[in-house]
C-alpha positions as CSV (number, residue, x, y, z in Angstrom):
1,X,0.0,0.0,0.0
2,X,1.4,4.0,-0.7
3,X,0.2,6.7,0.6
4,X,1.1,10.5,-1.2
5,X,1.0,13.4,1.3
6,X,1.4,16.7,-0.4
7,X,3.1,19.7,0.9
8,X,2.7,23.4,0.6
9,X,5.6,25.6,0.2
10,X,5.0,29.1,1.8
11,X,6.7,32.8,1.0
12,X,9.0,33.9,3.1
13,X,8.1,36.9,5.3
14,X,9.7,40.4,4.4
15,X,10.1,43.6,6.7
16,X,12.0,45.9,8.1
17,X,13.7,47.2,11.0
18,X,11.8,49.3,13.2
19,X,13.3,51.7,16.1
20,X,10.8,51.5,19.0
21,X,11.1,53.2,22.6
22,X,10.6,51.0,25.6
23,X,9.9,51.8,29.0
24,X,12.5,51.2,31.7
25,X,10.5,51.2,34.8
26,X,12.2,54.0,36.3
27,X,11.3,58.0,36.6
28,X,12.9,60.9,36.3
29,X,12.2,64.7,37.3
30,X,11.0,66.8,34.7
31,X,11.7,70.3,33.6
32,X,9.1,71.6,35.4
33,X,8.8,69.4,38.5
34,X,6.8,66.5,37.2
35,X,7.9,62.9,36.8
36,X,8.8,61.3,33.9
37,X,8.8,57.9,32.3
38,X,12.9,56.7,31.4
39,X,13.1,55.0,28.2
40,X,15.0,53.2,25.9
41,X,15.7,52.5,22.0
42,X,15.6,49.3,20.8
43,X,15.7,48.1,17.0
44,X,13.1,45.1,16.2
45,X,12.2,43.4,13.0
46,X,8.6,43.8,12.2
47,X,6.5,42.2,9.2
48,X,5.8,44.2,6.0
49,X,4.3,41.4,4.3
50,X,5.1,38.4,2.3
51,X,7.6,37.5,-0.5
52,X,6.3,37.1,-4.1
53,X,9.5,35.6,-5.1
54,X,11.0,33.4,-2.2
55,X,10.2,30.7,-0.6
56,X,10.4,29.8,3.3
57,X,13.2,27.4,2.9
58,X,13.6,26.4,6.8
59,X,9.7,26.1,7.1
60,X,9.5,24.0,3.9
61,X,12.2,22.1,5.7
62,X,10.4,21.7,9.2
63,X,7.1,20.4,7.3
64,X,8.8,17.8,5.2
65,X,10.2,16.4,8.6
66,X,7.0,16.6,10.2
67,X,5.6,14.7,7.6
68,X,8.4,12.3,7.3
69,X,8.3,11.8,10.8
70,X,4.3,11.0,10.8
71,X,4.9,8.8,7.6
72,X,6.8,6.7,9.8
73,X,5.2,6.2,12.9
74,X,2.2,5.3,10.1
75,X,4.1,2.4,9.5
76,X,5.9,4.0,5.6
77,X,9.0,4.1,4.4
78,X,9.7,7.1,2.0
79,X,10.2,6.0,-1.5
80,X,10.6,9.4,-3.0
81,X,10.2,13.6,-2.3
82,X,9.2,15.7,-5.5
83,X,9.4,19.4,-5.8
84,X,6.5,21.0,-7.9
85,X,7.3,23.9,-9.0
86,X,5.4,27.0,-10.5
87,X,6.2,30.3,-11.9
88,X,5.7,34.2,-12.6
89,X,6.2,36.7,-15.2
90,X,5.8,40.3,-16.3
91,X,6.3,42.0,-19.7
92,X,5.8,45.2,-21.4
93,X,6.6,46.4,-24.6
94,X,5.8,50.5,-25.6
95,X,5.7,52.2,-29.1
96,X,6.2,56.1,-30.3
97,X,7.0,57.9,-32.6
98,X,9.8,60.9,-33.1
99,X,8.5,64.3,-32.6
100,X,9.0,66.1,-35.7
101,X,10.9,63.9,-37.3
102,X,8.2,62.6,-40.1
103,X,7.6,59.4,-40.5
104,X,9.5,56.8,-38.0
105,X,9.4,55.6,-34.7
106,X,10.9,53.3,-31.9
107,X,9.8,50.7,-29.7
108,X,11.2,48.6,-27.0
109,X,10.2,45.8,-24.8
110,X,11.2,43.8,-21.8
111,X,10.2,40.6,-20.3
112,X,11.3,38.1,-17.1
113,X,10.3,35.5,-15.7
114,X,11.6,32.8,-12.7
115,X,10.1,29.8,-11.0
116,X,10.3,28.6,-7.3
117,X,8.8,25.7,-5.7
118,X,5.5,25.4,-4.9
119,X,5.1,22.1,-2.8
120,X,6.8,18.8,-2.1
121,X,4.6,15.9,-3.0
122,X,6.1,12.7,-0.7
123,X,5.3,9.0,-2.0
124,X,5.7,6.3,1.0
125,X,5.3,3.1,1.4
126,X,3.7,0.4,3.5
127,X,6.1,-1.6,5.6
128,X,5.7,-5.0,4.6
């Protein structure tokens, strides 16, 4: 008996760093008398959004086990891991013509394209 367990890839999260101020706990007199909170600066990473482009290559990674892992408590042996991929593109291409120069004109174009992995699709097998 197989058994095919398919698994997702995900983007990779992309951000930026972000200065925040923190509270220490202590006070401190103000100009004028009063009390005031001491803080501190402190750089953290925070999340922008997601990748269109790359994939999460450690999470990918972490799932495979975790399905590896499950396969063989199941009672499977691995016979093969697959990478599916897909892909993305973008292209334009403009036209116009010379200002006062009659009849003529130009054009240009560009295109790209790339592909990344998509899922893993693992194939196991029944112990005998």
């Amino acid at each position: 008996m197989n058994k095919v367990v398919h698994i997702p890839a995900f983007f990779e999260p992309v951000g930026k760093e972000k200065t925040i101020k923190l509270p220490t706990g202590e006070k401190k007199k103000g100009l004028f008398g009063g009390e005031k909170d001491v803080t501190r600066k402190e750089t953290r990473w925070e999340q922008t959004g997601w990748s269109d482009s790359r994939i999460d290559s450690q999470r990918l990674a972490q799932d495979l086990a975790e399905a590896v892992n499950q396969l063989n408590e199941e009672g499977f042996d691995v016979v093969s891991v697959t990478p599916i991929t897909s892909g993305a593109y973008d292209w334009a291409y403009k036209t116009g013509t010379f200002v006062g120069q009659g009849e003529g004109g130009y054009g240009y174009g560009y295109g790209y394209g790339y592909s990344f992995t998509n899922s893993l699709i693992v194939t196991a097998k029944k112990r005998a």
